[in-house]
C-alpha positions in Angstrom: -93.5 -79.3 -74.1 -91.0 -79.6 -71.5 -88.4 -80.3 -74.2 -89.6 -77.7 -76.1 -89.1 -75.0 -73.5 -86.2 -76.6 -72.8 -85.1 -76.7 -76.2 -86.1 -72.8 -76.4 -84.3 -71.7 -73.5 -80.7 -73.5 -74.3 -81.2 -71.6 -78.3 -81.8 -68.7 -76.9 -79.0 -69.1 -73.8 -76.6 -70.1 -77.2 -77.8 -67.2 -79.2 -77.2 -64.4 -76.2 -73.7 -66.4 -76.0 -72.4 -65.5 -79.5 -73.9 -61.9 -79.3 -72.1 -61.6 -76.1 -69.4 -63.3 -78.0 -69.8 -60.6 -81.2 -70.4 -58.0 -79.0 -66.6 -59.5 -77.2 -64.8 -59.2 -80.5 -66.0 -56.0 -81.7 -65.1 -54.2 -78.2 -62.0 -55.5 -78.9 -61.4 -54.5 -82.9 -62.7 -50.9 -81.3 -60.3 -50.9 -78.8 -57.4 -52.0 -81.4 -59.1 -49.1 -83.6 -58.6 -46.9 -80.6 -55.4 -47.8 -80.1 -54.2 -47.1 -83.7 -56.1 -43.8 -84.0 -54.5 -42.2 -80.6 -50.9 -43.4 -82.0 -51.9 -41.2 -85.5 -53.5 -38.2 -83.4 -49.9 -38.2 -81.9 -48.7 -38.6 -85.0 -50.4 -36.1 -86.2 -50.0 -33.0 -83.2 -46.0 -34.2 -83.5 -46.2 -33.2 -86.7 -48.2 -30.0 -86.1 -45.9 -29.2 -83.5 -42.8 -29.5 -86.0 -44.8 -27.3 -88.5 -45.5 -24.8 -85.8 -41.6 -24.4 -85.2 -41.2 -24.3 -88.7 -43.3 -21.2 -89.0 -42.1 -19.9 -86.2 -38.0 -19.8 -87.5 -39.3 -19.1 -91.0 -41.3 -15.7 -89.4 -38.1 -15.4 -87.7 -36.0 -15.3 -90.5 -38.0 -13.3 -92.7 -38.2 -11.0 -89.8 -33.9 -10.5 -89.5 -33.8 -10.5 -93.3 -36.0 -7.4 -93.6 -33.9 -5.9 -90.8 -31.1 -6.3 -93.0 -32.5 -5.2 -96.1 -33.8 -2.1 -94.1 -30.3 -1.7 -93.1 -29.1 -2.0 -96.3 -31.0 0.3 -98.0 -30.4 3.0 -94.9 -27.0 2.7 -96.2 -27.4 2.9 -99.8 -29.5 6.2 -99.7 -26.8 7.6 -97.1 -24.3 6.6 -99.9 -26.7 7.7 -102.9 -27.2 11.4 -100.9 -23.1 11.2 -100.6 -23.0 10.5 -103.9 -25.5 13.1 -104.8 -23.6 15.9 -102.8 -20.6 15.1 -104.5 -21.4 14.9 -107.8 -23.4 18.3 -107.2 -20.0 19.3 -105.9 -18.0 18.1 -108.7 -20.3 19.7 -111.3 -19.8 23.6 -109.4 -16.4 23.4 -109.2 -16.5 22.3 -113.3 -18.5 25.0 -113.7 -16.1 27.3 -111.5 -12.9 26.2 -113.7 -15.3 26.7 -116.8 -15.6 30.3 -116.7 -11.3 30.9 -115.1 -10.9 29.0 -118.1 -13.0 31.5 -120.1 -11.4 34.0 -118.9 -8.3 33.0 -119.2 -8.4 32.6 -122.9 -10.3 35.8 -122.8 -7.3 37.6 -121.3 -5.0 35.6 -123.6 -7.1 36.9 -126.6 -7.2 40.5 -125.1 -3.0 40.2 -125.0 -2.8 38.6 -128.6 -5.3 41.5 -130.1 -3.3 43.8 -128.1 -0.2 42.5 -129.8 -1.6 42.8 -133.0 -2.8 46.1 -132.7 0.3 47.2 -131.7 2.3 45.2 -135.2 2.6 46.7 -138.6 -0.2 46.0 -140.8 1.7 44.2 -143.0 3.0 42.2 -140.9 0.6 41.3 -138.7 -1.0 40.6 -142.1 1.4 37.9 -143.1 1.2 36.2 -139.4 -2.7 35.7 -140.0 -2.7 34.3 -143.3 -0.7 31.4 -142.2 -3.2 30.7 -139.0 -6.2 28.6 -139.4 -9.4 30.0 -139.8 -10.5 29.6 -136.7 -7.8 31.9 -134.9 -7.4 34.1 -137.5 -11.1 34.9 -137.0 -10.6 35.2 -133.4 -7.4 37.7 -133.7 -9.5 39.4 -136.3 -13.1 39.7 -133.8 -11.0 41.1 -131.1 -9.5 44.3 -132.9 -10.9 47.5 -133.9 -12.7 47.3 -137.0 -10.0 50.6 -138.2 -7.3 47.8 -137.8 -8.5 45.0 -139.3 -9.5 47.1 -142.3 -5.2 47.9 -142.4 -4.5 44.3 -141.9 -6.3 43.2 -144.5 -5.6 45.7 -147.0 -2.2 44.4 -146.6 -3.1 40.7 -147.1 -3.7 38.8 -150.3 -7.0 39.2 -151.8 -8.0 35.4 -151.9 -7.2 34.8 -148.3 -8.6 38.4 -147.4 -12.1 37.3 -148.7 -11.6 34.2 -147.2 -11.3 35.8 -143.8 -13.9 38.6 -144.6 -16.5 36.4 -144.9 -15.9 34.5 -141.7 -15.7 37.4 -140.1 -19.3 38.0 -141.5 -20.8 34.9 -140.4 
């Protein structure tokens, strides 16, 4: 029996030895374990870190771009109103030399009727069947309806019609 506790005790003295032994080796894979998870955790907060100051010039950057941009476009609409003034500008003073020039040729028509009305019928007669239409119909709106009647009495009768009925047009 004696052997058989003695027996008993050195298996069981054996078998706490390797569990202490197991329980040695895996302290020391979890420490090793330990060891290679702090060195990613690092790892991983450098990167986070490197991220963070990515975000941060990217904000940055987006930040003096819009500046710009708002700039920018200050500018263009400061140009566009420019733009818009001078072009509103530009179109009065068209509008302005429109009508001196209206009545310019007004007054020049005035001078030519008045000439005209002051010719002979017959000749003032042969003058306008040599114009174009146009002017001759011009001459002819701007005198008295008494003189034109003369004037083209004294014209030939083709060109006379002719004239007639652009003048009724």
């Amino acid at each position: 029996m004696i052997k058989t506790l003695l027996l008993l005790a050195i298996t069981t003295h054996l078998f706490a030895f390797e569990t202490s032994e197991k329980l040695f080796e895996c302290t020391e894979i979890f420490k090793e374990r330990k060891g290679e998870l702090l060195v990613e955790l690092e790892r991983i907060d450098e990167q986070k870190q490197a991220l963070s100051a990515l975000k941060i010039a990217t904000e940055e950057l987006l930040e003096q771009k819009e500046t710009k941009l708002t700039l920018r476009e200050q500018e263009l609409d400061k140009k566009l109103a420019n733009v818009t003034a001078k072009e509103k500008n530009v179109k009065e003073m068209l509008a302005k030399h429109e009508e001196i020039l209206k009545e310019l040729k007004s007054t020049k028509m005035k001078r030519i009727a008045q000439t005209f009305a002051k010719m002979k019928p017959a000749s003032a007669a042969n003058i306008l069947a040599d114009m174009p239409n146009d002017k001759a119909k011009g001459i002819l709106l701007s005198l008295q309806p008494k003189v034109v009647g003369k004037i083209l009495a004294k014209m030939d009768a083709k060109r006379a019609a002719q004239l007639t009925q652009l003048l009724s047009e």
